[in-house]
SEVO-655833 format. One record per residue (C-alpha): x, y negated, z; chain; residue in three letters. Coordinates in steps of 0.05 Angstrom, whole numbers, plus 5000, padded with zeros to 4 digits. Layout:
<rs>
<c1->X&c2->Y&c3->Z&c->A&r->ALA>
...
</rs>
This chain:
<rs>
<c1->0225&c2->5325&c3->1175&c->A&r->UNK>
<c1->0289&c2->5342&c3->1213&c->A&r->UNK>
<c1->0295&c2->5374&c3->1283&c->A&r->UNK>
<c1->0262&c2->5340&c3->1325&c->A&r->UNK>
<c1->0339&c2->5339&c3->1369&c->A&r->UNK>
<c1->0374&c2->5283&c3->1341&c->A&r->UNK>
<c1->0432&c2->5293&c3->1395&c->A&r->UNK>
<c1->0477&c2->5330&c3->1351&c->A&r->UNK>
<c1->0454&c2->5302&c3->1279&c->A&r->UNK>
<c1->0493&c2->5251&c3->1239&c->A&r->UNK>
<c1->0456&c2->5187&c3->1249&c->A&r->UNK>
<c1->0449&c2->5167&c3->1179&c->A&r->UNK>
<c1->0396&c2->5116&c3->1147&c->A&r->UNK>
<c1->0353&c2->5174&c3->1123&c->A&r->UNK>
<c1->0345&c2->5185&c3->1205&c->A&r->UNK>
<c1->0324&c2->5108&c3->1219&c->A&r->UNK>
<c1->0272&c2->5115&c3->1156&c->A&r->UNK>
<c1->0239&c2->5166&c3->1202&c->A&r->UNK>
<c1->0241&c2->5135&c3->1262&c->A&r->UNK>
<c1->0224&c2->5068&c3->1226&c->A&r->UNK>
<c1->0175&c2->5080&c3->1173&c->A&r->UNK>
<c1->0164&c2->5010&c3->1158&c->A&r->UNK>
<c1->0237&c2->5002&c3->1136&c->A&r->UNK>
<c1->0236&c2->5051&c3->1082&c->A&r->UNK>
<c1->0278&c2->5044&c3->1028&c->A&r->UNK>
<c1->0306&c2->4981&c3->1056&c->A&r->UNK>
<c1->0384&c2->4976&c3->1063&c->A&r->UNK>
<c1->0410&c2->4994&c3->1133&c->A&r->UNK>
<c1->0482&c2->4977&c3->1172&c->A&r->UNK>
<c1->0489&c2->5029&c3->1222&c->A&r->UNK>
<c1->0539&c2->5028&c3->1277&c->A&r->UNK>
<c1->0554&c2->5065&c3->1328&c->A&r->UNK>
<c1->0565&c2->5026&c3->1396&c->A&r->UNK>
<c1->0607&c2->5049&c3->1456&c->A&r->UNK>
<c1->0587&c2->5063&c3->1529&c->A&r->UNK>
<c1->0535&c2->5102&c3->1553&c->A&r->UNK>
<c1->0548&c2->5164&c3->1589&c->A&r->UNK>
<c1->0495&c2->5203&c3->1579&c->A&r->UNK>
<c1->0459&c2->5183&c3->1513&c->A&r->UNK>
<c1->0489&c2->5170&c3->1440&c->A&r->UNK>
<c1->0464&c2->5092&c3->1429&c->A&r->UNK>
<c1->0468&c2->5069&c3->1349&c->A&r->UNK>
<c1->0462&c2->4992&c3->1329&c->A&r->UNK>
<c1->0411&c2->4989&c3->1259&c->A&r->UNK>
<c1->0407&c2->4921&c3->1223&c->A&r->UNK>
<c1->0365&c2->4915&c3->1159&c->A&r->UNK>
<c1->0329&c2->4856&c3->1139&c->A&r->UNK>
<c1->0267&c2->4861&c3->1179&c->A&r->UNK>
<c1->0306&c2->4867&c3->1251&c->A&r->UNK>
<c1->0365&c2->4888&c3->1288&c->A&r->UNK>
<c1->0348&c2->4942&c3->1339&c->A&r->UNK>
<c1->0390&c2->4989&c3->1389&c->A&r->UNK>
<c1->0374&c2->5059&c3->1381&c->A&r->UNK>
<c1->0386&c2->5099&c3->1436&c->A&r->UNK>
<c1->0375&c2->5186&c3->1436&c->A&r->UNK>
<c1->0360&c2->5210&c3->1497&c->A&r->UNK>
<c1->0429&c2->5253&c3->1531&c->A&r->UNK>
<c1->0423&c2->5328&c3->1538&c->A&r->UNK>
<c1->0383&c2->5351&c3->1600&c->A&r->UNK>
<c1->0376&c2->5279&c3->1629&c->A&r->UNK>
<c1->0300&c2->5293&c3->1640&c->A&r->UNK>
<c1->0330&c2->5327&c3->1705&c->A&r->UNK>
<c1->0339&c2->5257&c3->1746&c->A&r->UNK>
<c1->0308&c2->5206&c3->1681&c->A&r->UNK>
<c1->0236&c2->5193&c3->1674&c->A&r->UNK>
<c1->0230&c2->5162&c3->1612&c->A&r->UNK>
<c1->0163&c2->5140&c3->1627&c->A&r->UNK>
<c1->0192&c2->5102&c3->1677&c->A&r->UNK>
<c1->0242&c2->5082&c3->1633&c->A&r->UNK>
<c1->0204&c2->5052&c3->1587&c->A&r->UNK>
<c1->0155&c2->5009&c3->1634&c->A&r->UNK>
<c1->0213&c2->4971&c3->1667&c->A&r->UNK>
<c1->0237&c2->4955&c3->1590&c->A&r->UNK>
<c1->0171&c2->4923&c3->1576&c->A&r->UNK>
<c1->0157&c2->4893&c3->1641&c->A&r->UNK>
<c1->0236&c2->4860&c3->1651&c->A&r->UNK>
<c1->0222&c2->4840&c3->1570&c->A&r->UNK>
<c1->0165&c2->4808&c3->1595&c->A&r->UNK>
<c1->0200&c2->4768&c3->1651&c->A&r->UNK>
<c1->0247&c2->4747&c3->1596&c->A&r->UNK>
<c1->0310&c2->4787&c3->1621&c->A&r->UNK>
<c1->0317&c2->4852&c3->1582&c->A&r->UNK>
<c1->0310&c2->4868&c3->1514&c->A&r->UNK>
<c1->0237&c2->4878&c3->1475&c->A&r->UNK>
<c1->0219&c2->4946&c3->1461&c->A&r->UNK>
<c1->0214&c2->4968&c3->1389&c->A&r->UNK>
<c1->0188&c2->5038&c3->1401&c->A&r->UNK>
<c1->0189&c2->5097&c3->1444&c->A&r->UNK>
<c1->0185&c2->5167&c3->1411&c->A&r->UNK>
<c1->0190&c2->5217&c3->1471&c->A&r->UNK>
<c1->0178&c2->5280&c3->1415&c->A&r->UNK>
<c1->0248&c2->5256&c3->1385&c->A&r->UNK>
<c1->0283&c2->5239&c3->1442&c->A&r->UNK>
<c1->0284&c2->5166&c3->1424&c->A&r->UNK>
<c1->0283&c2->5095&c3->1449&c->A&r->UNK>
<c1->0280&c2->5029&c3->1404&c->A&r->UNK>
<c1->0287&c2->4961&c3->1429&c->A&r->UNK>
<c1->0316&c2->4897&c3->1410&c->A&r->UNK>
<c1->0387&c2->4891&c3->1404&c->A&r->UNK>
<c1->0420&c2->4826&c3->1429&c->A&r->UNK>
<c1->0465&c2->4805&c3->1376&c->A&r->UNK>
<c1->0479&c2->4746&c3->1393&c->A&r->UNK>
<c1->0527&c2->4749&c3->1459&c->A&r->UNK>
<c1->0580&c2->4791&c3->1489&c->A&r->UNK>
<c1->0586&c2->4851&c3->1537&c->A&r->UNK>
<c1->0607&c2->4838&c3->1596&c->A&r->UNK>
<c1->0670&c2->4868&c3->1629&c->A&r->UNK>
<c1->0699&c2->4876&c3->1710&c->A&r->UNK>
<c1->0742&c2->4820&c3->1691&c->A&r->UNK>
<c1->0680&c2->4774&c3->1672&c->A&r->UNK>
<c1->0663&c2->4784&c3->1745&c->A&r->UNK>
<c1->0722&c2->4751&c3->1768&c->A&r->UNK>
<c1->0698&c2->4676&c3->1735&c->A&r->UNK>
<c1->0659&c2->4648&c3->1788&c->A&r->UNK>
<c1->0629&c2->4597&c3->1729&c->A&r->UNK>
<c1->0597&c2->4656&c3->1711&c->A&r->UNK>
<c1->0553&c2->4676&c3->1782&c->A&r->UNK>
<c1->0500&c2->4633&c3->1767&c->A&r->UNK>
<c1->0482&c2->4659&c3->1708&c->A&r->UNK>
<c1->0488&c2->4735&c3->1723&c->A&r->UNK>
<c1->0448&c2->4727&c3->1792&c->A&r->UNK>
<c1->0396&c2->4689&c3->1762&c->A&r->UNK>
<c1->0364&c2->4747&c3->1722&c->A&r->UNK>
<c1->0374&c2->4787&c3->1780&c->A&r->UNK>
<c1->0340&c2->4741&c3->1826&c->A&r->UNK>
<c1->0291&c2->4741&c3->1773&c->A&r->UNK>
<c1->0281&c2->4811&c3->1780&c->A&r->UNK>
<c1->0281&c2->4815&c3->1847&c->A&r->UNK>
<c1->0232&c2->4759&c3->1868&c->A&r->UNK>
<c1->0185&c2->4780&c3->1808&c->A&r->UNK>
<c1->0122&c2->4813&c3->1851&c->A&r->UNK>
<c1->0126&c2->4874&c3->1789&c->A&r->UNK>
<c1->0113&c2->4936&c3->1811&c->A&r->UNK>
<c1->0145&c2->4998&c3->1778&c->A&r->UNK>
<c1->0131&c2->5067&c3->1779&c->A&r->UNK>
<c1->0186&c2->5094&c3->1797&c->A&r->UNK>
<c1->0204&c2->5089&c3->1870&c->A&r->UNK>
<c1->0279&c2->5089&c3->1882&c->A&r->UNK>
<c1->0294&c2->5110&c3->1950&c->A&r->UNK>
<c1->0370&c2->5108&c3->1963&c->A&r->UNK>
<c1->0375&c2->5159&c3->2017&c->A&r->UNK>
<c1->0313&c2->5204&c3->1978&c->A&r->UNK>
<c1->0358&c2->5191&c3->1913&c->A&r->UNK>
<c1->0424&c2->5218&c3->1943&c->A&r->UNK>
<c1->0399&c2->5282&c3->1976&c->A&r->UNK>
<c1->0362&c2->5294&c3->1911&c->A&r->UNK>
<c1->0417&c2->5287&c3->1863&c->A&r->UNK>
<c1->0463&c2->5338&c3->1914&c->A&r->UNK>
<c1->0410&c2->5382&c3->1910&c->A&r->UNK>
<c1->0410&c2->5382&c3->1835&c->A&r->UNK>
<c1->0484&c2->5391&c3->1838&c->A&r->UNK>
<c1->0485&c2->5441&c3->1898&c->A&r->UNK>
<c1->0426&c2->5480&c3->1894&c->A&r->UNK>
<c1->0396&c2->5480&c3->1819&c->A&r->UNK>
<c1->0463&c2->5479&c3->1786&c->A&r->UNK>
<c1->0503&c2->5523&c3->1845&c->A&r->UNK>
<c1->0560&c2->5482&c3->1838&c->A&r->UNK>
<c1->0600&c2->5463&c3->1893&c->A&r->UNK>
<c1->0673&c2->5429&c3->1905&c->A&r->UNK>
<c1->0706&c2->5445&c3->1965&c->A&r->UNK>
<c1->0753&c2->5382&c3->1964&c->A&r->UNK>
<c1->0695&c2->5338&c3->1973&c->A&r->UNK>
<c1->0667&c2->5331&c3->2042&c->A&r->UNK>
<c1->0588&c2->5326&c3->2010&c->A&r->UNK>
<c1->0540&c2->5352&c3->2064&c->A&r->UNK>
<c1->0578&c2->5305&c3->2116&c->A&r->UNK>
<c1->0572&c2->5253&c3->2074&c->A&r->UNK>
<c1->0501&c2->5262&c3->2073&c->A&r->UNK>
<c1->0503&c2->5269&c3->2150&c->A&r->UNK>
<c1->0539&c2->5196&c3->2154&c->A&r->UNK>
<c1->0481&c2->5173&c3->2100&c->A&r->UNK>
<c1->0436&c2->5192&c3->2137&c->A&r->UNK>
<c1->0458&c2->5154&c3->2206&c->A&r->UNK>
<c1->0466&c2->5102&c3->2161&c->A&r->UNK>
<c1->0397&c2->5091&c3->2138&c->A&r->UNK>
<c1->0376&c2->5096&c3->2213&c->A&r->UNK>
<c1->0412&c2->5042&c3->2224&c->A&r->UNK>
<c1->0381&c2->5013&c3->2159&c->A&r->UNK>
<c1->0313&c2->5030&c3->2143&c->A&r->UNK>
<c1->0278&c2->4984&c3->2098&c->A&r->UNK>
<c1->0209&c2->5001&c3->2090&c->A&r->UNK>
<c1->0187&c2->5023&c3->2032&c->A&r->UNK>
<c1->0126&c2->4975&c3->2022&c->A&r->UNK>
<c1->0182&c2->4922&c3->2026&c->A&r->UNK>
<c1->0220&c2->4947&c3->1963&c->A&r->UNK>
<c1->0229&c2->4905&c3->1897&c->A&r->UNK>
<c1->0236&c2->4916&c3->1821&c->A&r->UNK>
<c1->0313&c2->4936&c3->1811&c->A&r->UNK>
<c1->0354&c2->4958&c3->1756&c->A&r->UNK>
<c1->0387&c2->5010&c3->1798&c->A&r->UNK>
<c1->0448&c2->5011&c3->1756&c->A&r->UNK>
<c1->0485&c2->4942&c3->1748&c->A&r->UNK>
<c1->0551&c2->4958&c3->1721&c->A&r->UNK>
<c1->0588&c2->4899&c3->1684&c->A&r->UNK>
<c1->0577&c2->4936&c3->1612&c->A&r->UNK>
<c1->0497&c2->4925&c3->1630&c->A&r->UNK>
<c1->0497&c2->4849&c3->1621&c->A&r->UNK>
<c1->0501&c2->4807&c3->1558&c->A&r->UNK>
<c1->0527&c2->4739&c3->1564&c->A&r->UNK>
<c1->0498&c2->4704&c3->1502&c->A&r->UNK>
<c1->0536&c2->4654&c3->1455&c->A&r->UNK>
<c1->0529&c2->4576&c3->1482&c->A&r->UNK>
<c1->0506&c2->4563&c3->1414&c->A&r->UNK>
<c1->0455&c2->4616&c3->1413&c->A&r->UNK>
<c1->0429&c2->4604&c3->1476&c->A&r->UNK>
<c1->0365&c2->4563&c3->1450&c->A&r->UNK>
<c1->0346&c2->4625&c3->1414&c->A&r->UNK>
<c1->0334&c2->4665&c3->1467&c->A&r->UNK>
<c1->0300&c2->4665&c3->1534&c->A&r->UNK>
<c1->0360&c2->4677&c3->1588&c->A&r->UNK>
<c1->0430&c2->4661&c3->1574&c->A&r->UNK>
<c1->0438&c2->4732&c3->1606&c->A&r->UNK>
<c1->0406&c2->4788&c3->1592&c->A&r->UNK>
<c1->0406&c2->4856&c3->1626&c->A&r->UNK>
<c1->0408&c2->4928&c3->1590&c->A&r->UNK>
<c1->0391&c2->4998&c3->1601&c->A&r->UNK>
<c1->0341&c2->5009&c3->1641&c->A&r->UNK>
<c1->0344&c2->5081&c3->1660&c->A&r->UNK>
<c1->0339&c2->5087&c3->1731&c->A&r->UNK>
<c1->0301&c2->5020&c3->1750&c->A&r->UNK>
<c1->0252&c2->5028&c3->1806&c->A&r->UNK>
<c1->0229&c2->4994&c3->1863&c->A&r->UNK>
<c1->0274&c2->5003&c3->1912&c->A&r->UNK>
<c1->0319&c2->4942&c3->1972&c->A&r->UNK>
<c1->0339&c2->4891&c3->1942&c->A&r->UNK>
<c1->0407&c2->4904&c3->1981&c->A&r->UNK>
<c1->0424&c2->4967&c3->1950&c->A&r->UNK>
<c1->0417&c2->4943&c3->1882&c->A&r->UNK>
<c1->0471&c2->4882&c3->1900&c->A&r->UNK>
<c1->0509&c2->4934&c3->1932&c->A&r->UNK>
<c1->0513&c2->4980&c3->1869&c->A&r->UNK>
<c1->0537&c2->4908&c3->1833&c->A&r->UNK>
<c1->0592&c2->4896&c3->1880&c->A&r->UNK>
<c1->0616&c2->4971&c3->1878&c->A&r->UNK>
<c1->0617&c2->4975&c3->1801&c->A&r->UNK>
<c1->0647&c2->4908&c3->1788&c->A&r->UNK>
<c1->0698&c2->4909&c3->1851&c->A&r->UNK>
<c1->0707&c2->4839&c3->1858&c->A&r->UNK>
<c1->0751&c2->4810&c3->1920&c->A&r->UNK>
<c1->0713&c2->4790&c3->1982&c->A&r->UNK>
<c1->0716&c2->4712&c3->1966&c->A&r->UNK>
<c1->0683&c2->4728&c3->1901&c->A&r->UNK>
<c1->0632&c2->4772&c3->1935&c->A&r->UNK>
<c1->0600&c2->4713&c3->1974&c->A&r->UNK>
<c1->0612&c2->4667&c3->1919&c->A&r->UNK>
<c1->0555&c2->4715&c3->1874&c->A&r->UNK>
<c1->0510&c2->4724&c3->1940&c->A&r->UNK>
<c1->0506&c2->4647&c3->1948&c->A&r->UNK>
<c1->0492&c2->4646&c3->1872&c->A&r->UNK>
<c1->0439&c2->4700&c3->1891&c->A&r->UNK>
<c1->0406&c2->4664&c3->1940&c->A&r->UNK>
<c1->0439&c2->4611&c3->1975&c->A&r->UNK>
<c1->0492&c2->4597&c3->2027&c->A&r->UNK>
<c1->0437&c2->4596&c3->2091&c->A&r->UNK>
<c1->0421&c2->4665&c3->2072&c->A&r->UNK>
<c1->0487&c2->4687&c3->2048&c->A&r->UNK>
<c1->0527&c2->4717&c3->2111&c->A&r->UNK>
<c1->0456&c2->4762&c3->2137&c->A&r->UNK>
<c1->0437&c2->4779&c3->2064&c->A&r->UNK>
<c1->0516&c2->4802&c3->2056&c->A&r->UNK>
<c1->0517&c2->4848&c3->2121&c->A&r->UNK>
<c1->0455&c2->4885&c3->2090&c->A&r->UNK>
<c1->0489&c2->4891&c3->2022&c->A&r->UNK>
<c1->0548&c2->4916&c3->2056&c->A&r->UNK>
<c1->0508&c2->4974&c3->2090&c->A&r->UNK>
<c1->0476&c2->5000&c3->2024&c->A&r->UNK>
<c1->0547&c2->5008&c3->1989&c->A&r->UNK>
<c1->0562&c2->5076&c3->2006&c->A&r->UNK>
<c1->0491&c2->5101&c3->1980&c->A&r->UNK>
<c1->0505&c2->5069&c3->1914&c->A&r->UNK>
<c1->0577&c2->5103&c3->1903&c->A&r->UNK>
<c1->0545&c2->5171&c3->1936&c->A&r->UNK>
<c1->0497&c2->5171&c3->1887&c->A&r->UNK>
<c1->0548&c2->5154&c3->1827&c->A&r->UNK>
<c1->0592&c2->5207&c3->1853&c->A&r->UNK>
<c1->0543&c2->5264&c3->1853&c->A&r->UNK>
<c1->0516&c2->5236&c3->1782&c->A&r->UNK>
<c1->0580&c2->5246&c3->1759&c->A&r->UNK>
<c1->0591&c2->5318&c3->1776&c->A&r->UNK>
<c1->0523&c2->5337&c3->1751&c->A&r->UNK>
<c1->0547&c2->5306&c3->1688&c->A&r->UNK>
<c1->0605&c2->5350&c3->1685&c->A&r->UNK>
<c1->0561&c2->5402&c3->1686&c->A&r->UNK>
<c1->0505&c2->5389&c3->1636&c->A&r->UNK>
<c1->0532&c2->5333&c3->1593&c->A&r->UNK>
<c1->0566&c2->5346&c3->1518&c->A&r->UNK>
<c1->0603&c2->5271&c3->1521&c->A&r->UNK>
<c1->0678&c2->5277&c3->1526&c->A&r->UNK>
<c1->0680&c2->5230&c3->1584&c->A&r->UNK>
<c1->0724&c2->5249&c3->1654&c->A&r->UNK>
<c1->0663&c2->5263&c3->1700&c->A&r->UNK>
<c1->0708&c2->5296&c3->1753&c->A&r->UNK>
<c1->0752&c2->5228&c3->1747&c->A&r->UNK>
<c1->0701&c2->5178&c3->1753&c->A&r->UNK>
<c1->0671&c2->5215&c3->1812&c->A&r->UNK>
<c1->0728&c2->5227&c3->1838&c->A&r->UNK>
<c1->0736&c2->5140&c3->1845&c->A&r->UNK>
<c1->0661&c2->5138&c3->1871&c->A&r->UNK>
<c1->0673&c2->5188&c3->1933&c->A&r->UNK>
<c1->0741&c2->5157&c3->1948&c->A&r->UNK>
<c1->0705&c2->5087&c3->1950&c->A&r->UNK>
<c1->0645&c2->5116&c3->1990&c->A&r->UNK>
<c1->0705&c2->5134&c3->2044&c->A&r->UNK>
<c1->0737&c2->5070&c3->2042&c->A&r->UNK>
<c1->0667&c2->5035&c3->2051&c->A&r->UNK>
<c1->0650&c2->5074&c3->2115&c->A&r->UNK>
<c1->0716&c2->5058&c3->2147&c->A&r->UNK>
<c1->0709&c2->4984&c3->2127&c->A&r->UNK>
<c1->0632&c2->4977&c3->2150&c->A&r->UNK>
<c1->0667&c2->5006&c3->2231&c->A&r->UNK>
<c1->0715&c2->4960&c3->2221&c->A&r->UNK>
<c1->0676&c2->4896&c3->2200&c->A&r->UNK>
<c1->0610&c2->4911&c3->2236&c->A&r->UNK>
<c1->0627&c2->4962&c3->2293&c->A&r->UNK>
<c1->0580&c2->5007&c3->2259&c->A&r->UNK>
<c1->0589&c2->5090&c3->2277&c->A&r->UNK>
<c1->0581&c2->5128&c3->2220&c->A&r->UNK>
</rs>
């Protein structure tokens, strides 16, 4: 048996006849697949199934429960708009479940076909209006001050050029102004960038039980509804016309002008958050991705969101 760390091992079929015992022996086409910042994810086809394999990122167990994790796989699997899990081997570091070969990963440009909205925010709607309960509660505010804490005070790492406790300050005025209770909160995925949805093939699509599906679930929790569409609008960065065109999608046009506003006011938290992810990364993580960069984008649009919510809404932050 090899280290139980497979972070830093050459994934080779030997590894998968570990983790999958019942392929033994059997041939397997392993491939590495792009994205994911803070895990190393492998695609392994044999003949008895095609699964994703993902191993667990250095010190993620700092803001990850896998746990968690792995109940919102099963339970969105279960709605019919995430992948199956295969198997979960917390003593390797390891996650199995279905991989969706059969469709495409999305893109930012993907968000700008409006044919596309109904599909996306169906799942999401899904989601949202499912009555599941997960354990992990996602408070945005709770989440931000937690994540500069692990940046600020566990890891005693601070950058000067970035204005981080008064962005806190303006957070926090902000979810004054906010404040969804928490007994109000719905399943959410927490983390919908365009790279987490799979548009399957048209002539797939009776194979499967959504014609898109959503991936990685590592920070779903119950958390407003809001916040989750605002994270969506601030990864994709669609223009505003497109914006209302998804929300309508989402949940109709009667609802669409209040159910924007709200979205609008959990922005920021969503690209705080990102932002202070990001330079934990920097810290902790061994991927050779631009942390500082990508942060760097997610404070800048945190700024830019403030000044736009005074000038749309006349709200003092």
């Amino acid at each position: 048996m090899r280290s139980a760390n497979l972070l830093y091992e050459e994934f080779t079929p030997e590894i998968c006849w570990e983790l999958l015992p019942e392929w033994q022996d059997l041939p397997i086409m392993i491939q590495e697949l792009s994205g994911g910042n803070t895990n190393r994810l492998y695609r392994a086809q044999s003949a008895k199934g095609d699964y994703s394999i993902r191993i667990h990122g250095e010190k993620t167990e700092l803001y990850i429960n896998r746990d968690d994790e792995v109940q919102a796989i099963v339970r969105m699997a279960e709605l019919g708009i995430g992948p199956k899990l295969i198997k979960y081997l917390p003593e390797r570091g390891v996650t199995i479940v279905e991989f969706i070969g059969h469709g495409i990963t999305l893109s930012n440009a993907d968000f700008l076909n409006p044919s596309l909205y109904a599909k996306v925010m169906a799942p999401i709607r899904r989601m949202h209006q499912s009555g599941v309960r997960l354990n992990r509660l996602f408070n945005p505010q709770t989440q931000v001050h937690a994540m500069a804490d692990l940046l600020q005070q566990r890891l005693g790492v601070h950058y000067q050029e970035f204005e981080v406790d008064r962005s806190l300050e303006r957070l926090d005025r902000l979810a004054e102004r906010i404040a969804v209770p928490e007994d109000r909160y719905v399943a959410c995925h927490n983390d919908l960038v365009a790279e987490n949805f799979i548009l399957v093939d048209e002539e797939w699509i009776s194979h499967y039980q959504t014609p898109v599906y959503i991936i990685d679930w590592e920070y779903a929790g119950m958390s407003p509804a809001y916040y989750d569409l605002g994270d969506l609008f601030q990864e994709v960065r669609v223009p505003r016309q497109n914006e209302k065109q998804m929300i309508e999608a989402y949940c109709g046009r009667e609802e669409l002008e209040q159910t924007l506003y709200w979205v609008d006011l959990y922005k920021p938290f969503a690209d705080a958050y990102w932002f202070l992810w990001s330079m934990v990364q920097r810290q902790i993580s061994a991927k050779s991705f631009d942390f500082y960069g990508y942060g760097k984008i997610k404070y800048e649009n945190m700024i830019r969101t403030f000044a736009f919510l005074t000038a749309e809404y006349g709200e003092k932050i």
